[in-house]
C-alpha positions as CSV (number, residue, x, y, z in Angstrom):
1,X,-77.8,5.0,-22.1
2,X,-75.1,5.6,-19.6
3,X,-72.4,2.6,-20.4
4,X,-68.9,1.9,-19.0
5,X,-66.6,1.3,-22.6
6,X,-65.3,-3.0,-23.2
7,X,-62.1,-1.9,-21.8
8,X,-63.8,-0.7,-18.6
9,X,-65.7,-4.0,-18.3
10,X,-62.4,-6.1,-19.2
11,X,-60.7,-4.5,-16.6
12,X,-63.2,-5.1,-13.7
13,X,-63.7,-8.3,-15.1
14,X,-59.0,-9.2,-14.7
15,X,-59.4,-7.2,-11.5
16,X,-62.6,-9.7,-10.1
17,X,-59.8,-12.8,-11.3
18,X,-57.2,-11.6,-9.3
19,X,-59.5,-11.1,-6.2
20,X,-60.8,-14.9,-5.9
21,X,-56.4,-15.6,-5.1
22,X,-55.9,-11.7,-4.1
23,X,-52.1,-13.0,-2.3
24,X,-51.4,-15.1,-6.2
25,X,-49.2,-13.5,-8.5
26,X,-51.0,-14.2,-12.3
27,X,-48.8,-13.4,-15.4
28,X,-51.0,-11.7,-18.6
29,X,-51.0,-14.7,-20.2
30,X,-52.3,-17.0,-17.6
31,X,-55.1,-14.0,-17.3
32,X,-55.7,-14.2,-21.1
33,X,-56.8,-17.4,-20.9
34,X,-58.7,-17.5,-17.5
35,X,-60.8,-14.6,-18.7
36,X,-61.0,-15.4,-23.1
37,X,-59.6,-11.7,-23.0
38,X,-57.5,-11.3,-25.9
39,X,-53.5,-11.2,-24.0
40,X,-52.8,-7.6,-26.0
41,X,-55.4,-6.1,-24.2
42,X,-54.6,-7.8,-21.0
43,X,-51.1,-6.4,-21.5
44,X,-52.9,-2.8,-22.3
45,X,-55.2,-3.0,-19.2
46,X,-52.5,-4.5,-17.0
47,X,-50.3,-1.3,-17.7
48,X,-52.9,1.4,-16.6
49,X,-54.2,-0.8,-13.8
50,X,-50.3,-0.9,-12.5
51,X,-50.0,3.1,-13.2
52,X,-53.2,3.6,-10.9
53,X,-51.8,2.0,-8.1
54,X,-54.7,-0.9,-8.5
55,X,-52.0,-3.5,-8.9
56,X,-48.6,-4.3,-8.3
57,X,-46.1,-6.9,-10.1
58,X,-43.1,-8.8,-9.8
59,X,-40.4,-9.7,-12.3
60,X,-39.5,-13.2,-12.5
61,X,-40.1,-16.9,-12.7
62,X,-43.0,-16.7,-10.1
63,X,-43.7,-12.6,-11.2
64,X,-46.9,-11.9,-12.3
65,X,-49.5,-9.2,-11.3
66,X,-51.2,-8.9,-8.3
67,X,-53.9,-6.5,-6.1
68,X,-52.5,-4.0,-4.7
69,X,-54.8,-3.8,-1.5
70,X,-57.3,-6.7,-0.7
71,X,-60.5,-6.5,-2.2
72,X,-62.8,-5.4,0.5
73,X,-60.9,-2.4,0.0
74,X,-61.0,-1.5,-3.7
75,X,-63.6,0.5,-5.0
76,X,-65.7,-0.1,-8.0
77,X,-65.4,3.9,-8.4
78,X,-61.4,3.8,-8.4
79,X,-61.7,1.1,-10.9
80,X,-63.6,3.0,-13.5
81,X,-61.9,6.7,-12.3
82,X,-58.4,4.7,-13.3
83,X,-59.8,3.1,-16.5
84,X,-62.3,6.2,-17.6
85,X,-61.2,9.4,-15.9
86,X,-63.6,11.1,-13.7
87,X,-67.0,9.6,-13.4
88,X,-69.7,11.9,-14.9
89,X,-72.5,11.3,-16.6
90,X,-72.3,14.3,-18.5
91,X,-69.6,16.9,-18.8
92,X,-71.0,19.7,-15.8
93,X,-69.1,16.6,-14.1
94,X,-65.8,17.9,-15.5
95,X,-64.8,21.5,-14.5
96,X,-64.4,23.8,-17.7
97,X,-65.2,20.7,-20.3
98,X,-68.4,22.5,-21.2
99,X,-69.0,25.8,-22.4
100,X,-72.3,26.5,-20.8
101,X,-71.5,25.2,-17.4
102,X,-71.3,28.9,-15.5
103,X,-75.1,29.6,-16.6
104,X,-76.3,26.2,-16.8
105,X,-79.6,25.6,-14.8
106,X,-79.7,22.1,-15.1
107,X,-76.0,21.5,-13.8
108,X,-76.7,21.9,-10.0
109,X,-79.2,18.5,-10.8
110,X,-76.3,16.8,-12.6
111,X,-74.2,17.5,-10.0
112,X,-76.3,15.6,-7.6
113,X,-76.8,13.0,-9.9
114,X,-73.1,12.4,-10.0
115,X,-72.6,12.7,-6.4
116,X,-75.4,9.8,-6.1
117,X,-73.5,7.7,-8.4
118,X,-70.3,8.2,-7.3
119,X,-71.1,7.5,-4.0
120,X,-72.9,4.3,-4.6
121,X,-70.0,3.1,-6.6
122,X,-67.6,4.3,-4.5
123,X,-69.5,1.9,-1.3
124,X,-69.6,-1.2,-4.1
125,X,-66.3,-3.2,-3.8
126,X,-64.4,-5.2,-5.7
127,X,-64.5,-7.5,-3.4
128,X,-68.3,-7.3,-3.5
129,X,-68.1,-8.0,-7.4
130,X,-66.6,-11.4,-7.1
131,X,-70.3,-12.6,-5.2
132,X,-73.1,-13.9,-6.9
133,X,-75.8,-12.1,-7.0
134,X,-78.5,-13.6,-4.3
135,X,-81.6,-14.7,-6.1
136,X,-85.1,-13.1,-5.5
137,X,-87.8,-14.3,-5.8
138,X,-90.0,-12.6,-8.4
139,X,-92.1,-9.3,-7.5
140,X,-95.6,-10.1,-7.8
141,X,-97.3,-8.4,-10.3
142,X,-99.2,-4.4,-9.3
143,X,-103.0,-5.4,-9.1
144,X,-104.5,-3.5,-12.1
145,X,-108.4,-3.1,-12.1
146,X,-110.0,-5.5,-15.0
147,X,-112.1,-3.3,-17.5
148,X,-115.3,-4.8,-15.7
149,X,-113.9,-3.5,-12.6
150,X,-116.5,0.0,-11.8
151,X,-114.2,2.7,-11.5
152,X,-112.6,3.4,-8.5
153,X,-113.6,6.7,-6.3
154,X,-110.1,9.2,-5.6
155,X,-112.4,11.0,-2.8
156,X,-111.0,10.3,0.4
């Protein structure tokens, strides 16, 4: 199963609260309790999210934390790069992390598995994240022959 870690998910989840008021300045503990986040890890988040350049804050009565760039132009990918490291699902994603990677010949695949996740991530903004998800309607269900049905011919 390929799985972003809680802190991952709480950060996109502080990041998504400060893009509905992307011009508000929100202190940790207002964040805390908008999000049910407990306010150490806020504080913890916060800190790498400032160090990647994702936010910005301000000391003082009306400090807080704020985004950095509007949301339309935040990546999803720079979100999880700055809470995860490099995004890979395996580690041919990571020059030199595994030992097999020079006569590997599945690693050219993996490659182009992480360039197609990466890119789609990398298109998905933050900005993006904040929207509901549009309802669809259900997919009808694939018309499978009944075991009355008489076989069917694969002749053309």
């Amino acid at each position: 199963m390929i799985r972003m870690n809680k802190l991952t998910d709480y950060g996109v989840v502080l990041l998504t609260t400060f893009a509905h008021e992307p011009a508000l300045g929100i202190s940790a503990r207002e964040l805390s309790a908008r999000t049910g986040i407990p306010q150490p890890t806020v504080v913890k988040l916060l800190k790498t999210l400032l160090k990647a350049g994702l936010l910005v804050s301000q000391r003082g009565t009306k400090g807080g934390y704020a985004l950095s760039r509007l949301p339309e132009e935040v990546p999803v990918a720079a979100i999880i790069e700055a809470l995860e490291g490099p995004l890979a699902i395996t580690e041919c994603g990571v020059p030199g992390a595994c030992e097999h990677e020079r006569c590997c010949p599945a690693r050219p695949n993996w490659a182009a598995v992480n360039g197609v996740i990466h890119e789609a991530l990398s298109k998905l903004t933050l900005a993006e994240m904040t929207r509901p998800v549009p309802a669809h309607p259900p997919r009808p269900a694939p018309l499978l022959p009944s075991i009355d049905s008489p076989p069917r011919s694969i002749a053309p």
